[in-house]
C-alpha positions as CSV (number, residue, x, y, z in Angstrom):
1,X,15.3,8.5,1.4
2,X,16.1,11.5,-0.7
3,X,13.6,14.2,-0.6
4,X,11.0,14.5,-3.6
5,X,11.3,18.3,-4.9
6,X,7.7,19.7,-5.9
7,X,8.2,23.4,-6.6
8,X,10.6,25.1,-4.1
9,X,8.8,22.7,-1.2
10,X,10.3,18.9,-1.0
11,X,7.9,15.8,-0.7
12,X,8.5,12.3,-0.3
13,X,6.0,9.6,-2.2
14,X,5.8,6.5,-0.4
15,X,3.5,3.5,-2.8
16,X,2.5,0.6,-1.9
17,X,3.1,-2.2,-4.7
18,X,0.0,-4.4,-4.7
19,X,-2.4,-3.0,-6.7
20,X,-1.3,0.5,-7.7
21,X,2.1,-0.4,-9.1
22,X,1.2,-4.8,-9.7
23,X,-2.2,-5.6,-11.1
24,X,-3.0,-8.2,-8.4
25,X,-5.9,-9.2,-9.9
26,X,-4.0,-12.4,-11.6
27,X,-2.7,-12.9,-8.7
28,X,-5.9,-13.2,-6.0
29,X,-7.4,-15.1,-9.0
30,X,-4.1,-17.7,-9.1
31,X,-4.6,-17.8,-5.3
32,X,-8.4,-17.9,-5.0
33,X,-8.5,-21.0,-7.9
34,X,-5.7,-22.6,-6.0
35,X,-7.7,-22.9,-2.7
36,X,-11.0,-23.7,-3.9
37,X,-9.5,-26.5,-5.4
38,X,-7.8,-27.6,-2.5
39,X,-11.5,-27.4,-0.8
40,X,-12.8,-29.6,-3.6
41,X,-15.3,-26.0,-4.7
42,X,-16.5,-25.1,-7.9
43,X,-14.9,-21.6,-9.0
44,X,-17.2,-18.9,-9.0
45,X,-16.6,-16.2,-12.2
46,X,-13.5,-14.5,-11.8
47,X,-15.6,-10.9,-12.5
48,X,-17.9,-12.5,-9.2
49,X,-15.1,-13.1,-7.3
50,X,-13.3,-9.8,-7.7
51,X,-16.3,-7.7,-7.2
52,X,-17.1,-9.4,-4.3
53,X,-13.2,-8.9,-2.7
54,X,-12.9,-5.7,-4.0
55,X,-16.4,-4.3,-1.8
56,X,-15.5,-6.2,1.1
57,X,-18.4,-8.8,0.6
58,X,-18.7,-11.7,3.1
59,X,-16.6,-14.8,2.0
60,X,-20.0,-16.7,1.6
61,X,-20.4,-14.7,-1.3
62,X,-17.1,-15.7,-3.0
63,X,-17.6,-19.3,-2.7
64,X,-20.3,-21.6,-4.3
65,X,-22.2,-24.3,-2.5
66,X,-19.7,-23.9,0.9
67,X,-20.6,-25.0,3.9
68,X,-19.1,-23.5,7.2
69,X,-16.0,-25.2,7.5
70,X,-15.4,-24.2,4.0
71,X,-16.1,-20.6,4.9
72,X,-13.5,-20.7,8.1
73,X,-10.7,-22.8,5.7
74,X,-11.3,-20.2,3.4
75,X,-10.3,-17.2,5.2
76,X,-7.4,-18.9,6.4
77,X,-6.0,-20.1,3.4
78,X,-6.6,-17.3,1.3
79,X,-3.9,-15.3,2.7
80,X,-1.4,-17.7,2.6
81,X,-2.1,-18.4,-1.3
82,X,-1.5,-15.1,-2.0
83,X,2.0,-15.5,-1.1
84,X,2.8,-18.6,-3.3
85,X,5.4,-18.3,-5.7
86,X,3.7,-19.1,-8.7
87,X,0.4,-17.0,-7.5
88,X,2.7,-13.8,-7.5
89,X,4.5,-14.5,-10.1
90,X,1.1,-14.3,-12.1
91,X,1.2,-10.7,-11.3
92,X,1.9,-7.9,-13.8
93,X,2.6,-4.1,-14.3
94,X,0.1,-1.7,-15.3
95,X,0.1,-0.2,-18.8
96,X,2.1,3.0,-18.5
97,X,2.7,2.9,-14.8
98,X,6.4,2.5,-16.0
99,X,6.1,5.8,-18.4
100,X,4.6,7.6,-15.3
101,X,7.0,6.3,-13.0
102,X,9.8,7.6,-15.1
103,X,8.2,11.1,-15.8
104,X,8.6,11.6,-12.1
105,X,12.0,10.4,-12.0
106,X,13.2,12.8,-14.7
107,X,11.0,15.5,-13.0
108,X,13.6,15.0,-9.9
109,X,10.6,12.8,-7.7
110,X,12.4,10.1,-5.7
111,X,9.8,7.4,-5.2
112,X,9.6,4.6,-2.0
113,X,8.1,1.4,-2.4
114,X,6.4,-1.0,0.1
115,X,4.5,-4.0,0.5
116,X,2.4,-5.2,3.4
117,X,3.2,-9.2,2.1
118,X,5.6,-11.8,3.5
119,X,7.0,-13.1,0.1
120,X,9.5,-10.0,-0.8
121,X,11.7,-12.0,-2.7
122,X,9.1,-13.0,-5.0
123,X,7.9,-9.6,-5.4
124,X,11.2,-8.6,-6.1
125,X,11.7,-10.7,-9.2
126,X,8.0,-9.4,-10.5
127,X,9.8,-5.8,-9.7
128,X,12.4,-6.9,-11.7
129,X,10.6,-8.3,-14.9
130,X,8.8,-5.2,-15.7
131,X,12.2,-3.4,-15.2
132,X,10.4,-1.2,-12.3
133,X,13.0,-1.9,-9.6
134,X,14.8,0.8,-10.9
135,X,12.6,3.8,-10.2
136,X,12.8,3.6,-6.5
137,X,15.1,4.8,-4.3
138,X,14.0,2.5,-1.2
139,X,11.7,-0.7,-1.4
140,X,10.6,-1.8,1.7
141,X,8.6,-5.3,3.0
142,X,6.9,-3.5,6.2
143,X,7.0,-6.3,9.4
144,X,3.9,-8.0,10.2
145,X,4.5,-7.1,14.1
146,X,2.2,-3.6,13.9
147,X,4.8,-1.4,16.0
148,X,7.5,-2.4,14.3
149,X,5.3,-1.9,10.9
150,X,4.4,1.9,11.8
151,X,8.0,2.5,13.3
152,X,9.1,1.6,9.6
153,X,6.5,4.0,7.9
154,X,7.4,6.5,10.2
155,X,11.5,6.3,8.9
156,X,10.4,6.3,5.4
157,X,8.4,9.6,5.8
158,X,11.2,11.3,8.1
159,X,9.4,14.5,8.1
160,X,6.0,14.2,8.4
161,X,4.6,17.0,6.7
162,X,6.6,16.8,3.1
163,X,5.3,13.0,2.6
164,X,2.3,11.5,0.2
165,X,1.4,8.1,0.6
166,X,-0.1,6.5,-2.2
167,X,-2.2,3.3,-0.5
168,X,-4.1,0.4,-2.6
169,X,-5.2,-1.3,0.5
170,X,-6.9,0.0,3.9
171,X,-4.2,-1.5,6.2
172,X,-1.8,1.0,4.6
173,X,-4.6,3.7,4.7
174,X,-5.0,3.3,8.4
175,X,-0.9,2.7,8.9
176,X,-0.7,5.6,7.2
177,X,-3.7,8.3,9.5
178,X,-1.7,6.4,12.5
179,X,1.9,7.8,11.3
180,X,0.2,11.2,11.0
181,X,0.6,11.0,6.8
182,X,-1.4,12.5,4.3
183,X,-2.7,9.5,2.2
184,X,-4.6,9.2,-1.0
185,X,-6.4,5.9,-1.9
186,X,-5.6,4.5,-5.8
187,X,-8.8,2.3,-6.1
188,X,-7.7,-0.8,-9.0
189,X,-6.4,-2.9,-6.4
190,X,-8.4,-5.2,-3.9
191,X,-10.5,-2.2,-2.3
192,X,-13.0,-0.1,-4.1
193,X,-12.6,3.6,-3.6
194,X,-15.8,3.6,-1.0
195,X,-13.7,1.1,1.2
196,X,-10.4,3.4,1.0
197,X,-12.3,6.7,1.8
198,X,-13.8,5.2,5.0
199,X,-10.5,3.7,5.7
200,X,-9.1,7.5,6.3
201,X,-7.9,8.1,2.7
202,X,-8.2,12.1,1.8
203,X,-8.4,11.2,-2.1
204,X,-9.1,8.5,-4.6
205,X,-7.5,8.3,-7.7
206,X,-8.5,5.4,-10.0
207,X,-5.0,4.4,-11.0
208,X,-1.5,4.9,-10.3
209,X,-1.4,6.7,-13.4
210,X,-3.9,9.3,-13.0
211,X,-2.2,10.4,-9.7
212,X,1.3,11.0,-11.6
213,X,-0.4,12.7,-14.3
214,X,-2.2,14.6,-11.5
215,X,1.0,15.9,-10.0
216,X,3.1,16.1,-13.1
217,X,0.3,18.7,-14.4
218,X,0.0,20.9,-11.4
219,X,-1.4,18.7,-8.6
220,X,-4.6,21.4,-8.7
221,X,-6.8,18.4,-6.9
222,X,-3.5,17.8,-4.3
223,X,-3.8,21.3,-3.1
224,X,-7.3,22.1,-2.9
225,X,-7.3,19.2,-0.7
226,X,-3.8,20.6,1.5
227,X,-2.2,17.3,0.7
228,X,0.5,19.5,-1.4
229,X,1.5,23.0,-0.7
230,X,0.4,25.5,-3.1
């Protein structure tokens, strides 16, 4: 990956897709009403639901009138849902995330993409019809096996102390403490800020968007914090 040039001192940005480049909220919801159903459950409010993934609650808490088994199916099928076709494709880019993307782009920022989910191809063609494909120099599906996960991180970041990871989920977080990255949380995905901090995360940034706009103006926040030189 080509290096990322922030004053005379080069740094990569590696960002994960789900949640702060893909709303996934459409998505979890797609997946969440498509296995209730199949478990012959009443939906709960889609506001309920979210708040309750978002903070971690107990699956209990997303599901109305379930009984154990339901519980246990749940968490099984969940995760498998939300790599459907048509749940993904439900999916859509943040207002202005393109604009920002771009900015950095022009500013002569090279940008990596991952995901942590199976279905790449699908997430490809969501990529592809918000025209965001092209704004990354590398987009990669990381491996479910965990070595071969973090040995993938690792050749993204290639030196370790010019990368930023921008993480929307606390598996990336951690992956991310584990590769010896500096990581900052962006909290409108599935994980409220709270979750990402204790997940390892040295910053939260609310969106995508407020990050870019955070380095494209000076990156005064990134540096106090020594995840950018000064």
């Amino acid at each position: 990956m080509s290096l990322v040039v922030w004053g005379v001192l080069a740094v990569r940005i590696i960002i994960e897709m789900d949640g702060p480049i893909i709303d996934v909220e459409p998505i979890y919801w797609a997946a969440y009403s498509r296995v209730v159903g199949e478990l012959g459950l009443a939906r709960k409010e889609q506001a309920v639901f979210w708040r309750a993934l978002r903070r971690g609650s107990g699956v209990g808490d997303m599901l109305a009138g379930a009984k154990p088994r339901h519980i246990q199916q749940f968490r099984e099928a969940l995760p498998q849902a939300l790599e459907h076709d048509e749940c993904l494709a439900a999916g859509r880019a943040w207002q202005d995330v393109a604009k920002e993307l771009n900015a950095l782009h022009v500013g002569q920022h090279v940008l990596g993409l991952v995901t942590l989910g199976s279905n790449a191809r699908a997430r490809q063609k969501l990529l592809d019809e918000h025209d965001l494909s092209v704004h990354f120099t590398r987009m990669v599906r990381l491996a479910d096996d965990p070595f071969r996960r973090l040995a993938q991180l690792e050749e993204l970041a290639e030196d370790h102390r010019r990368v930023l990871v921008a993480a929307g989920s606390e598996t990336l977080v951690k992956l991310a403490n584990e590769a010896g990255l500096l990581v900052v949380g962006i909290s409108n995905g599935p994980c409220v800020a709270r979750r990402l901090t204790q997940a390892g995360a040295s910053l939260t940034f609310g969106d995508f968007v407020a990050l870019a706009e955070e380095i494209e103006t000076g990156a005064s926040n990134l540096i106090s914090a020594g995840l950018l030189p000064p």
